[in-house]
FIKOLZA-1660 file (N, C-alpha, C; in steps of 0.1 Angstrom, whole numbers, plus 5000, padded with zeros to 4 digits):
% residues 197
   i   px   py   pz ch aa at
   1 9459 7100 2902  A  X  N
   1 9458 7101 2888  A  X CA
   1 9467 7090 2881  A  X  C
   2 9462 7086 2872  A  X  N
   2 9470 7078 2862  A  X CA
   2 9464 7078 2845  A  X  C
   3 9476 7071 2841  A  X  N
   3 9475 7067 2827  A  X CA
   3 9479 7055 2822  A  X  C
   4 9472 7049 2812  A  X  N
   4 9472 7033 2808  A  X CA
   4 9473 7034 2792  A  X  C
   5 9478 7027 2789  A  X  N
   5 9481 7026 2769  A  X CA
   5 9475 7011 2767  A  X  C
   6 9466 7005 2765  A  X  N
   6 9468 6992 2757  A  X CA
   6 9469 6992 2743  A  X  C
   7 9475 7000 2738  A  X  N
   7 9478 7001 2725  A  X CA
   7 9488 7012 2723  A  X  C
   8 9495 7009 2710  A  X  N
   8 9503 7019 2705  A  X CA
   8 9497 7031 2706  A  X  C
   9 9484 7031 2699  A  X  N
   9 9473 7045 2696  A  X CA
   9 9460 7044 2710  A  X  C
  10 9459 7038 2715  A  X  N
  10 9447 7041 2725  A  X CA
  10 9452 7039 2740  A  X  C
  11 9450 7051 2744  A  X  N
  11 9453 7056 2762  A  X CA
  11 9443 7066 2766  A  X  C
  12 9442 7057 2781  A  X  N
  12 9432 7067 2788  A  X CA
  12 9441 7075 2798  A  X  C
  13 9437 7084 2805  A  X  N
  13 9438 7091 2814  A  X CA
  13 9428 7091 2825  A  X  C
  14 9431 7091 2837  A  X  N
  14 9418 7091 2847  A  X CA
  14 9426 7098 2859  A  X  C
  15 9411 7108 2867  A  X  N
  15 9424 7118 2875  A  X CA
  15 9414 7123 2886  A  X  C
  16 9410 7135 2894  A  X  N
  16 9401 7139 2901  A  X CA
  16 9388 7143 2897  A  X  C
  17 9379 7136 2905  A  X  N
  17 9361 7140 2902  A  X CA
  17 9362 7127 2890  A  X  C
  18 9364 7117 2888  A  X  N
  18 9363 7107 2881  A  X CA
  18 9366 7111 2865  A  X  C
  19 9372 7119 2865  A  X  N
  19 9372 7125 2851  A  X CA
  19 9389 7119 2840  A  X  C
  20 9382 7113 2828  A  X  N
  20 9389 7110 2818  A  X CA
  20 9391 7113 2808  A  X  C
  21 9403 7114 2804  A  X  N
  21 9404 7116 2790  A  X CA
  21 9410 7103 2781  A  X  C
  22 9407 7109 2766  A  X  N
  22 9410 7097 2759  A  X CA
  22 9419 7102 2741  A  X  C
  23 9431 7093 2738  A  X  N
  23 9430 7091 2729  A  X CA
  23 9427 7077 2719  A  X  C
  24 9427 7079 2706  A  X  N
  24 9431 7066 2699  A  X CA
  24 9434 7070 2687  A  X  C
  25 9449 7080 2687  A  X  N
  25 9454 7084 2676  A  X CA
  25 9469 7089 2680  A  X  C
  26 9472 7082 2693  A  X  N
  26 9489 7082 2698  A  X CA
  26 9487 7093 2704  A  X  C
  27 9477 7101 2710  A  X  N
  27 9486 7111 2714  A  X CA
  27 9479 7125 2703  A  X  C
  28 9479 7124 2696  A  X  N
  28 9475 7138 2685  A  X CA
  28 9464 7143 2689  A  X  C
  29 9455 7138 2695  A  X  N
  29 9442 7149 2699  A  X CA
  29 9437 7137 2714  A  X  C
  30 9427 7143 2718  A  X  N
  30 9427 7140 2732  A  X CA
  30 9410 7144 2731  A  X  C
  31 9400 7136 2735  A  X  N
  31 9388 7139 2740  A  X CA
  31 9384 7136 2755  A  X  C
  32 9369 7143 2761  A  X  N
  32 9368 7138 2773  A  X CA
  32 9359 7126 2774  A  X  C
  33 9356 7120 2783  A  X  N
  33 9350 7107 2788  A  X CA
  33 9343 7109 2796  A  X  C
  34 9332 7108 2798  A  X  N
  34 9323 7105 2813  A  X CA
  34 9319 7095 2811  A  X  C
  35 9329 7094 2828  A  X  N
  35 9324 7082 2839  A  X CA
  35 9312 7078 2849  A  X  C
  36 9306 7093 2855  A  X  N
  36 9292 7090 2860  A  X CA
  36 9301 7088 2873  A  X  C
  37 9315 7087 2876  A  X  N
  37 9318 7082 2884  A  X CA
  37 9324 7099 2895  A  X  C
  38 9325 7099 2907  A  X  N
  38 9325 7116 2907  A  X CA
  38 9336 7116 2920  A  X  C
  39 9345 7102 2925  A  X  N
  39 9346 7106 2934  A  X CA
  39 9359 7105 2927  A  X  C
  40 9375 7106 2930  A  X  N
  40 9388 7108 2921  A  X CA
  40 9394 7094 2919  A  X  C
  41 9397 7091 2912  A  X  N
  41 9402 7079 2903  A  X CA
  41 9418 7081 2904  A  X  C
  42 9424 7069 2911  A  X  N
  42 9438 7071 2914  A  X CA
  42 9447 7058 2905  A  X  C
  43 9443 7055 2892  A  X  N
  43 9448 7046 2889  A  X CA
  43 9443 7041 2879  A  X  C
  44 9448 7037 2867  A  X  N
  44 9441 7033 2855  A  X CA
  44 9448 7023 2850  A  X  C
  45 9444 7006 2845  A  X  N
  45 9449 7002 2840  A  X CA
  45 9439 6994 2826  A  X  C
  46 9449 6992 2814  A  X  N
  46 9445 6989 2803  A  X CA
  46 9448 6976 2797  A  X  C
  47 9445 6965 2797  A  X  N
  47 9454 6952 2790  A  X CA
  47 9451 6952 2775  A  X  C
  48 9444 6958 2769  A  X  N
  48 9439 6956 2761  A  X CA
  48 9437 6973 2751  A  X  C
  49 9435 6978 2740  A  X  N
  49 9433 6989 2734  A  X CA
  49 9418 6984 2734  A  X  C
  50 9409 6997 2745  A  X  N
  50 9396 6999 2743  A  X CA
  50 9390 6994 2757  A  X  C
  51 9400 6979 2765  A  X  N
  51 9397 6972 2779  A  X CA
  51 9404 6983 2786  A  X  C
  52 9398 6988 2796  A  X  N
  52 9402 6993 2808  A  X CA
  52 9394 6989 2823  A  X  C
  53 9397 6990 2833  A  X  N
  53 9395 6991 2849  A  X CA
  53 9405 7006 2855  A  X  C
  54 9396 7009 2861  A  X  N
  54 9402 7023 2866  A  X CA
  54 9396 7022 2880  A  X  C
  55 9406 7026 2895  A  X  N
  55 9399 7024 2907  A  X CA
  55 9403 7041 2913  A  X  C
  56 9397 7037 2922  A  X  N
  56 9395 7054 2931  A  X CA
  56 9389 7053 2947  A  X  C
  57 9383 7059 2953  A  X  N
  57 9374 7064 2965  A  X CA
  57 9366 7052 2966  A  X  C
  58 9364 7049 2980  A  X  N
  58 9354 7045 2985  A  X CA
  58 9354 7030 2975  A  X  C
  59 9368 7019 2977  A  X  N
  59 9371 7007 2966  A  X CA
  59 9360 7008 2959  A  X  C
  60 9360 7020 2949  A  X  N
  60 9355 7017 2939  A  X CA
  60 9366 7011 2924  A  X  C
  61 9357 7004 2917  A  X  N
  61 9369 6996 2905  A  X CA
  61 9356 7000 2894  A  X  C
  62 9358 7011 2880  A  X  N
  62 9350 7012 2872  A  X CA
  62 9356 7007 2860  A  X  C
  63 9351 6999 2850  A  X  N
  63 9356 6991 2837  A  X CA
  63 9349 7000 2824  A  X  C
  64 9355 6996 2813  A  X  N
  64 9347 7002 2799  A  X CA
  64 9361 6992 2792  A  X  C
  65 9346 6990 2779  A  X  N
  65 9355 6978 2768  A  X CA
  65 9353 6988 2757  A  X  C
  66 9353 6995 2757  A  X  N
  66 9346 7010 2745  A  X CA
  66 9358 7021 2744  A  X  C
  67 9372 7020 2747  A  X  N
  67 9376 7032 2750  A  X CA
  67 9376 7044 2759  A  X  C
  68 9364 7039 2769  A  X  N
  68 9360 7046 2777  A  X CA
  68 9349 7058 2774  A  X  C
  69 9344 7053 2765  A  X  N
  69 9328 7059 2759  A  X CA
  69 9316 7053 2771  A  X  C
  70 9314 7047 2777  A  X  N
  70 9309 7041 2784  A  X CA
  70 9317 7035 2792  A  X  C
  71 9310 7031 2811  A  X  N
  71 9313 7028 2818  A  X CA
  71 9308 7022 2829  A  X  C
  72 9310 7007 2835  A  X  N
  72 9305 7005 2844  A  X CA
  72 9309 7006 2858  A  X  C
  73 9303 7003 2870  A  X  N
  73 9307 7003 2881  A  X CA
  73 9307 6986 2882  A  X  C
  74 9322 6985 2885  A  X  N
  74 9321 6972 2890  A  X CA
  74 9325 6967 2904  A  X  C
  75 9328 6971 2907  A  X  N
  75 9325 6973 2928  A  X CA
  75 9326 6982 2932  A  X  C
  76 9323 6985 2940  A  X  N
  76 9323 6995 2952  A  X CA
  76 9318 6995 2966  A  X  C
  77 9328 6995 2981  A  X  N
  77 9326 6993 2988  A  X CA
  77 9317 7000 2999  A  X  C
  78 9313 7013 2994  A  X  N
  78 9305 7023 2995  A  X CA
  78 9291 7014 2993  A  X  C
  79 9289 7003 2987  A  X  N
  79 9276 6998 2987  A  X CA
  79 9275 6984 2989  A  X  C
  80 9286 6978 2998  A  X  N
  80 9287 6964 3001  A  X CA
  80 9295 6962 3016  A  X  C
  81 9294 6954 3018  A  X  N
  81 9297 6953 3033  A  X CA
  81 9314 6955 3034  A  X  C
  82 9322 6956 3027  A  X  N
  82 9333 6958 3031  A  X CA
  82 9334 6973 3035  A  X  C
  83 9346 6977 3040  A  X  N
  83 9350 6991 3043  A  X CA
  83 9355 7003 3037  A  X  C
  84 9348 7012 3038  A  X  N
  84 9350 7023 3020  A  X CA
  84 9364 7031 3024  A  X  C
  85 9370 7022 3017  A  X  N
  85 9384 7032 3017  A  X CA
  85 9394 7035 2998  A  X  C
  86 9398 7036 2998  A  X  N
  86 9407 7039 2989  A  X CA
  86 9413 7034 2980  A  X  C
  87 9410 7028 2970  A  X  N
  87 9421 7023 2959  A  X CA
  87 9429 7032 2954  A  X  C
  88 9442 7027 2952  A  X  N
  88 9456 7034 2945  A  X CA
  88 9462 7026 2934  A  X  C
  89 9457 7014 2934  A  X  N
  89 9467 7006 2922  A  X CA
  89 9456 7000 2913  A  X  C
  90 9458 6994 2905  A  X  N
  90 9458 6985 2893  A  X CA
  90 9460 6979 2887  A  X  C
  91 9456 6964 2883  A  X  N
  91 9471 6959 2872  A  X CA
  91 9461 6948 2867  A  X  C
  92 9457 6948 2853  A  X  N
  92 9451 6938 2847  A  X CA
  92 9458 6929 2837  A  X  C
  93 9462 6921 2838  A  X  N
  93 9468 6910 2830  A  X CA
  93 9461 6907 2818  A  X  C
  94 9450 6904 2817  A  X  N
  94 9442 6904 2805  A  X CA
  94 9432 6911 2811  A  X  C
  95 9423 6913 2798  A  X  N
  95 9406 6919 2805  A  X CA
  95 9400 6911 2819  A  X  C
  96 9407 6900 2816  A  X  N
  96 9394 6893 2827  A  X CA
  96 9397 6894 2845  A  X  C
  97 9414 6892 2843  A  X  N
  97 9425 6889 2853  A  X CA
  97 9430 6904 2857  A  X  C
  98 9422 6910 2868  A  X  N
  98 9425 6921 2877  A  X CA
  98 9430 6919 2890  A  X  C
  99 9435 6930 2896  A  X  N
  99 9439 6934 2910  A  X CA
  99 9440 6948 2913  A  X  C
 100 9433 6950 2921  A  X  N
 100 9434 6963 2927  A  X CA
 100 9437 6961 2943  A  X  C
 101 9446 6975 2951  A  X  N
 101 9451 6980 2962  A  X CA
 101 9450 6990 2968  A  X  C
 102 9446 6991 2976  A  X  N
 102 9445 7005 2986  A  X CA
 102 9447 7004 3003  A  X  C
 103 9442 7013 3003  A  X  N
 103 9442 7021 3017  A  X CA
 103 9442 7011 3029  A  X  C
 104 9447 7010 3042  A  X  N
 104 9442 6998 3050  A  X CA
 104 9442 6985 3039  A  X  C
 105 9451 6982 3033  A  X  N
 105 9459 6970 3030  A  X CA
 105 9452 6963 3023  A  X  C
 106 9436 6968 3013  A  X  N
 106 9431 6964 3010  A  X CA
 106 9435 6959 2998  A  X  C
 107 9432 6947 2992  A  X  N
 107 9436 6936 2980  A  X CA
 107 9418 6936 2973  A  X  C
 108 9421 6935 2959  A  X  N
 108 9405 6929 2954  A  X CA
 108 9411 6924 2942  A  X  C
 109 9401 6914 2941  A  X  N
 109 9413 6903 2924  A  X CA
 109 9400 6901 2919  A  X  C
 110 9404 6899 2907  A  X  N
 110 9386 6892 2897  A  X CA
 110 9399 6886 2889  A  X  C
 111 9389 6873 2884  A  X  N
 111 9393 6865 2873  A  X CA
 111 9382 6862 2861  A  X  C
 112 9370 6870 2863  A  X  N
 112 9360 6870 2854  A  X CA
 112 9354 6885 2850  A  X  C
 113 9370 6894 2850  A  X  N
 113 9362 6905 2842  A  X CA
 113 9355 6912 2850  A  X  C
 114 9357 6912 2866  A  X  N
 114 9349 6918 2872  A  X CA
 114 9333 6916 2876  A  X  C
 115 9330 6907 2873  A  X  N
 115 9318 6902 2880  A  X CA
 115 9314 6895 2891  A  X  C
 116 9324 6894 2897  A  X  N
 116 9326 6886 2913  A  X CA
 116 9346 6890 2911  A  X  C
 117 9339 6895 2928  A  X  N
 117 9355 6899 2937  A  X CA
 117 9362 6892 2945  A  X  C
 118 9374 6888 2950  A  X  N
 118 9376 6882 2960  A  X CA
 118 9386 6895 2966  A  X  C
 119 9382 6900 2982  A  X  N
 119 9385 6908 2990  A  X CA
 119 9394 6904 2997  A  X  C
 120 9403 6907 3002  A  X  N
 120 9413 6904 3017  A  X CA
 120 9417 6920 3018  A  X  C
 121 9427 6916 3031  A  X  N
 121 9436 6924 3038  A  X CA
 121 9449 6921 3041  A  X  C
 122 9461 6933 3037  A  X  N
 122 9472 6927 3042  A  X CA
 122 9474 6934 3053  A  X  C
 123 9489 6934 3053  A  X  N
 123 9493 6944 3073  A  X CA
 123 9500 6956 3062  A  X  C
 124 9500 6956 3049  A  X  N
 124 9508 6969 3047  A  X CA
 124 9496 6980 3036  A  X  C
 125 9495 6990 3038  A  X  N
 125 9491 7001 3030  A  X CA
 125 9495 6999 3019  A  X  C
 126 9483 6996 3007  A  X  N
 126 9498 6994 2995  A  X CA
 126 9488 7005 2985  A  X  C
 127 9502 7011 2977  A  X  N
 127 9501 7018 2966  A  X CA
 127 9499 7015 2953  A  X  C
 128 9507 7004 2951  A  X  N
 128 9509 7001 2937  A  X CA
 128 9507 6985 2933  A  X  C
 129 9505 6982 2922  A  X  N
 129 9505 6968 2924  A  X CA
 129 9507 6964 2907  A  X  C
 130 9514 6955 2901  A  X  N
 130 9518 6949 2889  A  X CA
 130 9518 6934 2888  A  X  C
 131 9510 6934 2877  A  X  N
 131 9502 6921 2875  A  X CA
 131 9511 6913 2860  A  X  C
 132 9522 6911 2858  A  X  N
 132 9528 6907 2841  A  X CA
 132 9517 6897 2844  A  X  C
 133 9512 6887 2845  A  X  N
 133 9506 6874 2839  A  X CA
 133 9494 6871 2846  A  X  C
 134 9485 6869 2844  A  X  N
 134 9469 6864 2850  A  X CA
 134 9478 6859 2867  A  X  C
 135 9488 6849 2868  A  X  N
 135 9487 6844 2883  A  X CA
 135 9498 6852 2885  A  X  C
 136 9508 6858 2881  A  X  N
 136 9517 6865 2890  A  X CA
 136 9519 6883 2891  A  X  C
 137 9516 6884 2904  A  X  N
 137 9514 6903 2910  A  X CA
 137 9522 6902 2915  A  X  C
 138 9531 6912 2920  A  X  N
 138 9536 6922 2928  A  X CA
 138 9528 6935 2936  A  X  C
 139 9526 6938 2948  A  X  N
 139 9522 6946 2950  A  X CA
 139 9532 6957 2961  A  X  C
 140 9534 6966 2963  A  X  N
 140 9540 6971 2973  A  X CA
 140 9533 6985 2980  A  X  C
 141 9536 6984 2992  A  X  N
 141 9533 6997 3000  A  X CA
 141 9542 7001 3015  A  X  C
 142 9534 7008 3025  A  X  N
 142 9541 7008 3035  A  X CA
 142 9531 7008 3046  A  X  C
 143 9538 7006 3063  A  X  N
 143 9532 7004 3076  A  X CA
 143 9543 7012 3082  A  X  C
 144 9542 7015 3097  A  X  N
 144 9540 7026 3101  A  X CA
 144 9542 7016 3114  A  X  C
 145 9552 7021 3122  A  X  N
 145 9553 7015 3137  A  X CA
 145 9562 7022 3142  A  X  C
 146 9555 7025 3157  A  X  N
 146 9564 7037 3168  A  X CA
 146 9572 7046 3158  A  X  C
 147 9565 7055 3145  A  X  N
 147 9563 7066 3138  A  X CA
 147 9576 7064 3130  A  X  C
 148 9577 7052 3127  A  X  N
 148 9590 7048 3113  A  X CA
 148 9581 7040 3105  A  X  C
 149 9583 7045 3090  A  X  N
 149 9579 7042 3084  A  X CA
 149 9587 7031 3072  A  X  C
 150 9582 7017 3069  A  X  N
 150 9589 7004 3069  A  X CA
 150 9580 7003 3055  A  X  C
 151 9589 7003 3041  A  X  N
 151 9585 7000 3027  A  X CA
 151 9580 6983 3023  A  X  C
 152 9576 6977 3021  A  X  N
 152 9573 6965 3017  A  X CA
 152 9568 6962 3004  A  X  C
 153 9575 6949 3001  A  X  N
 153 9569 6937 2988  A  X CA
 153 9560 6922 2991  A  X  C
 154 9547 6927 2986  A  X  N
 154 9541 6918 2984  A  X CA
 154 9539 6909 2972  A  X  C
 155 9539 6894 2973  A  X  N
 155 9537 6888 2960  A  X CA
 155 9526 6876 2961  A  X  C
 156 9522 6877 2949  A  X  N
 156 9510 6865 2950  A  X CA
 156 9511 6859 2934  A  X  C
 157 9508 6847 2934  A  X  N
 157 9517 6837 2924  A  X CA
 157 9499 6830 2917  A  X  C
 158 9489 6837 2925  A  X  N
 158 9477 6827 2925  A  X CA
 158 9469 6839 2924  A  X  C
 159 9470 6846 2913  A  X  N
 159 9462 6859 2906  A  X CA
 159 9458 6869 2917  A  X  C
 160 9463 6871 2926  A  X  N
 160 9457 6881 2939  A  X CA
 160 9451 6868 2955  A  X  C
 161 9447 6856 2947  A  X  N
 161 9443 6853 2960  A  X CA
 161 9450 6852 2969  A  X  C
 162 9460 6847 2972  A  X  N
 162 9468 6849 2988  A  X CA
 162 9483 6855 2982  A  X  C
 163 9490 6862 2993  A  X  N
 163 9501 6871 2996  A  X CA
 163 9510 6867 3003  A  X  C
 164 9518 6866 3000  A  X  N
 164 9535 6862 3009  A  X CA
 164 9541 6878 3010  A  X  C
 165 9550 6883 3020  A  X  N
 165 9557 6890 3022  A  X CA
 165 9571 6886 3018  A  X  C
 166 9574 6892 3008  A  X  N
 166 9588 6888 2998  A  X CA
 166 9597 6898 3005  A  X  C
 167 9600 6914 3007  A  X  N
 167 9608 6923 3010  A  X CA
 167 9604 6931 3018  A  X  C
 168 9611 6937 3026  A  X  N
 168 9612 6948 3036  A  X CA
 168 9620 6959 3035  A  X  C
 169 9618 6973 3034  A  X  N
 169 9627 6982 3028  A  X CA
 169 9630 6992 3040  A  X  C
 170 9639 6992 3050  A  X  N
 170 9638 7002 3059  A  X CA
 170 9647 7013 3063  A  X  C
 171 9646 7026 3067  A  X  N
 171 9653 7035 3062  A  X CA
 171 9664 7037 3073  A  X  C
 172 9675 7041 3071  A  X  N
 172 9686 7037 3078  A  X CA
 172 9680 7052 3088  A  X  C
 173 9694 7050 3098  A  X  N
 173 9692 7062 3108  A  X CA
 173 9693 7078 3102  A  X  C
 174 9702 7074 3093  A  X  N
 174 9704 7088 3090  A  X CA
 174 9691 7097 3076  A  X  C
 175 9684 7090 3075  A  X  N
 175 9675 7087 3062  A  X CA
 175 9678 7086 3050  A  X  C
 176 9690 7080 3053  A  X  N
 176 9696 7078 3037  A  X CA
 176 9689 7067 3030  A  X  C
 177 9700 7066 3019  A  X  N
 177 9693 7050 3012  A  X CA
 177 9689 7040 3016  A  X  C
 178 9677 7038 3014  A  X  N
 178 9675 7024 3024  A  X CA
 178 9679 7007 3023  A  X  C
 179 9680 7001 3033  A  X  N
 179 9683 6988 3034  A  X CA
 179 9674 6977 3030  A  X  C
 180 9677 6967 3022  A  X  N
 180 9666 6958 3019  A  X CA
 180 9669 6946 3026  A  X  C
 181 9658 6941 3036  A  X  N
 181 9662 6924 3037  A  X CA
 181 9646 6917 3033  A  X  C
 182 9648 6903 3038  A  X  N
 182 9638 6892 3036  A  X CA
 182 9629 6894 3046  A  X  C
 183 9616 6895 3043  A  X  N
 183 9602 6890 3051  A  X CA
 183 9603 6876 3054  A  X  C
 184 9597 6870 3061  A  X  N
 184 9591 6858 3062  A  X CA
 184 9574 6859 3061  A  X  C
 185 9570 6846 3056  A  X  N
 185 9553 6852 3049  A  X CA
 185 9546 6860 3059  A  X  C
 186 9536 6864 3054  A  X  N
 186 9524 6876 3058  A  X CA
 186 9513 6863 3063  A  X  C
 187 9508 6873 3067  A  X  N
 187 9499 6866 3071  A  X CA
 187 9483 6876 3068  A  X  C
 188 9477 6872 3054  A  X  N
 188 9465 6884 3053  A  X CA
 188 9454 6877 3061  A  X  C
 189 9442 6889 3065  A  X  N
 189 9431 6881 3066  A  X CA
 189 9420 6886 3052  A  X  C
 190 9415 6878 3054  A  X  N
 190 9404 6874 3042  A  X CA
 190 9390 6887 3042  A  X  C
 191 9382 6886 3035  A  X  N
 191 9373 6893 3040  A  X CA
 191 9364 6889 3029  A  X  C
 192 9352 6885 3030  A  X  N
 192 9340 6882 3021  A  X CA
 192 9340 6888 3009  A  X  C
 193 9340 6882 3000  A  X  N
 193 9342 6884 2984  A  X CA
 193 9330 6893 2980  A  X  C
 194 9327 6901 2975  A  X  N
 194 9312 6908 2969  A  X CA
 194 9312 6905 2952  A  X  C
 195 9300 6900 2954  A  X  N
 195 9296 6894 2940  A  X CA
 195 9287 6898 2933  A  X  C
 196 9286 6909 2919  A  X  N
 196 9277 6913 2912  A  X CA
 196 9270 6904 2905  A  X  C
 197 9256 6906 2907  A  X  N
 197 9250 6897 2894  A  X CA
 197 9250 6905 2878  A  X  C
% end
């Protein structure tokens, strides 16, 4: 579940079973939204009051320029050759300049608003991802080796298309606070872009 403000007065909500809510009065009253979309939506982001992208299930990425009165589907791996797994993040820089992240280290970036994707993979699970400026994200998540679990920072300087491994966050013996050092770069592989007409 999440929540997105691109305005003082207009925020969406998006949460399980694809379901949204909306204001555009700060907060004072609240209506619902249908998405059409049914499977749970783990992430909503807004650059704009009225521009949203919200991702969820099976990489799906659904957009509305309306407040979220209307909604499209603008990818989904459930109907393209990539692998249907999970988005958890989003971060849209303007309307046009997206990134989404999920499950199995999946990356997807648009620089046109969602009408052609470019896909990859990194080596880490990632949860979150923050986009301040059309070319510079942050993304972070975690991996999993001989059952320790190792936090990581991803950064990409070139709107989502490629990823360097900036930090490593790993939990000391006792599970205390964890320790931070330097990655040396990642190495993602790529995966065929899916392009809507």
């Amino acid at each position: 579940m999440g929540i997105s403000c691109g305005s003082a007065t207009s925020c969406l909500a998006a949460g399980l079973g694809g379901y949204v809510v909306g204001t555009t009065n700060a907060g004072a009253s609240w209506a619902a939204r249908v998405t059409g979309f049914r499977g749970s939506l783990s992430a909503i982001s807004c650059p704009t009051g009225g521009t949203c992208a919200a991702v969820g299930d099976s990489d799906t990425v659904i957009g509305t320029t309306d407040d979220g009165h209307t909604w499209t589907v603008l990818t989904s791996g459930g109907s393209s050759s990539m692998s249907v797994e999970a988005l958890f993040g989003v971060s849209c820089a303007t309307p046009s300049n997206c990134v989404a992240v999920g499950d199995a280290g999946t990356v997807l970036a648009t620089a046109d608003g969602g009408h052609s994707w470019m896909a990859q993979t990194t080596h880490l699970l990632l949860h979150g991802v923050s986009c301040p400026s059309p070319s510079m994200c942050m993304a972070t998540g975690f991996q999993s080796s001989s059952g320790v679990l190792t936090g990581g920072v991803l950064v990409s300087i070139d709107g989502g298309r490629t990823w360097t491994s900036s930090a490593t966050m790993f939990p000391t013996a006792s599970g205390a606070p964890q320790t931070l050092s330097v990655w040396s770069p990642a190495t993602t592989r790529m995966r065929p872009a899916k392009h809507l007409e």
